[in-house]
TORTOR-313627 format. One record per residue (C-alpha): x, y, z. Coordinates in nm, 3 decimals, always signed. Example, Ala and Ser with C-alpha at 12.3 -4.5 7.8 and 13.67 -1.06 7.14 Angstrom:
BEGIN
@u = +1.230, v = -0.450, w = +0.780
@u = +1.367, v = -0.106, w = +0.714
END
This chain:
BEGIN
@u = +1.438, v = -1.007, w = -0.915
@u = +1.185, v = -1.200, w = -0.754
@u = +0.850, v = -1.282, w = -0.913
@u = +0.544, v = -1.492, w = -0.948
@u = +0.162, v = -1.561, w = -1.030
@u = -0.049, v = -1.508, w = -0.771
@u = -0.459, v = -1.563, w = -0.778
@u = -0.725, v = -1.278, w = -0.635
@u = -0.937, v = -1.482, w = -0.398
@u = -1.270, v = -1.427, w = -0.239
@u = -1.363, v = -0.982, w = -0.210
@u = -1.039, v = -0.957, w = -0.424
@u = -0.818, v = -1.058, w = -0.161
@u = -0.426, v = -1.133, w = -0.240
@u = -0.186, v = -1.334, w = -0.096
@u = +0.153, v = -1.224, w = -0.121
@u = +0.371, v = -1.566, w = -0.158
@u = +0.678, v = -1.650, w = +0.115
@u = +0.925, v = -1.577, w = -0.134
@u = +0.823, v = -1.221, w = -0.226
@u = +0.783, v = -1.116, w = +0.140
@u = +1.089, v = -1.253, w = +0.298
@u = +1.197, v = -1.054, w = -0.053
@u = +1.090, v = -0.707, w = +0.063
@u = +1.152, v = -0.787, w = +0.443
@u = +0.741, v = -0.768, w = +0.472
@u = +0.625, v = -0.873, w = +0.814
@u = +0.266, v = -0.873, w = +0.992
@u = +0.106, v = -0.576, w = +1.076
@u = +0.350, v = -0.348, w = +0.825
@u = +0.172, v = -0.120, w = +0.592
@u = +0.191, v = -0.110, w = +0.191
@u = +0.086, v = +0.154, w = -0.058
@u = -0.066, v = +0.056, w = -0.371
@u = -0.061, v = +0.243, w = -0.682
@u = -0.242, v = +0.231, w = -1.030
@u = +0.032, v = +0.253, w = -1.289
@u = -0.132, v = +0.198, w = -1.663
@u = -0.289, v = -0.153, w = -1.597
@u = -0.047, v = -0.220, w = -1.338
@u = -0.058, v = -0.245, w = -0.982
@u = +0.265, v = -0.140, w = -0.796
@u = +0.271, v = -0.241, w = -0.380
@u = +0.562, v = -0.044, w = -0.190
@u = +0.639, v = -0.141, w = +0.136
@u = +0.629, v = +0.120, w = +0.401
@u = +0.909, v = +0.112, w = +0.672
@u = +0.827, v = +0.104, w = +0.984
@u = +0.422, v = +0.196, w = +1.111
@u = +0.203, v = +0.424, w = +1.012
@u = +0.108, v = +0.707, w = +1.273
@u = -0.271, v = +0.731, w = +1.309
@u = -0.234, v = +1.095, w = +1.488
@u = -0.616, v = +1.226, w = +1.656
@u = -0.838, v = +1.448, w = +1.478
@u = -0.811, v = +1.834, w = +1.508
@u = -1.066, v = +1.907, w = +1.273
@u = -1.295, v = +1.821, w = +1.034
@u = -1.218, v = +1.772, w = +0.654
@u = -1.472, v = +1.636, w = +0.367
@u = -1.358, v = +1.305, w = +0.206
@u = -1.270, v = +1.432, w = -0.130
@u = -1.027, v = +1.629, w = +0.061
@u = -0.868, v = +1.336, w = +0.232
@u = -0.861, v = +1.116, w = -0.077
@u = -0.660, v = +1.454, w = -0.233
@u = -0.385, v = +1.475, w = +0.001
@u = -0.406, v = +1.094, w = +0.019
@u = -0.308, v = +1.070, w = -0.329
@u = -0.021, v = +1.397, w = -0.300
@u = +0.138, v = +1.172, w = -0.007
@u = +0.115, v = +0.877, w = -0.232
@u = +0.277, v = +1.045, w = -0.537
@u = +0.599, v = +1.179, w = -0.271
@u = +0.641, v = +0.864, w = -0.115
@u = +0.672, v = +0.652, w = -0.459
@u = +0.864, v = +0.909, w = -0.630
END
């Protein structure tokens, strides 16, 4: 098990040290999910890309942040 202290930088951005990535197999332009656990934040790394498929309708936001969080909840398990 690989781990380490990181610092949040400037609008709460992370860097995700060499070791951890080459870790996971992380590369640029791959997606993660992040998940509020407790007090803890867990980052799982998504195979492959996401699909950004066109709109076919229209759908409010609290709608999208619901199904958001169902895909979420399948994809950590």
């Amino acid at each position: 098990m690989v781990s380490q202290t990181i610092r949040v930088g400037k609008k709460y951005a992370i860097y995700l040290p060499k070791k951890i990535v080459e870790e996971v197999g992380i590369k640029v332009g791959d997606s993660l999910i992040a998940q509020v656990r407790g007090r803890e934040i867990v980052l799982k790394h998504v195979e492959g890309k996401l699909r950004v498929a066109k709109p076919w309708s229209k759908v409010k936001p609290e709608e999208v942040e619901e199904v958001g969080e169902e895909i979420t909840r399948k994809v950590l398990g």
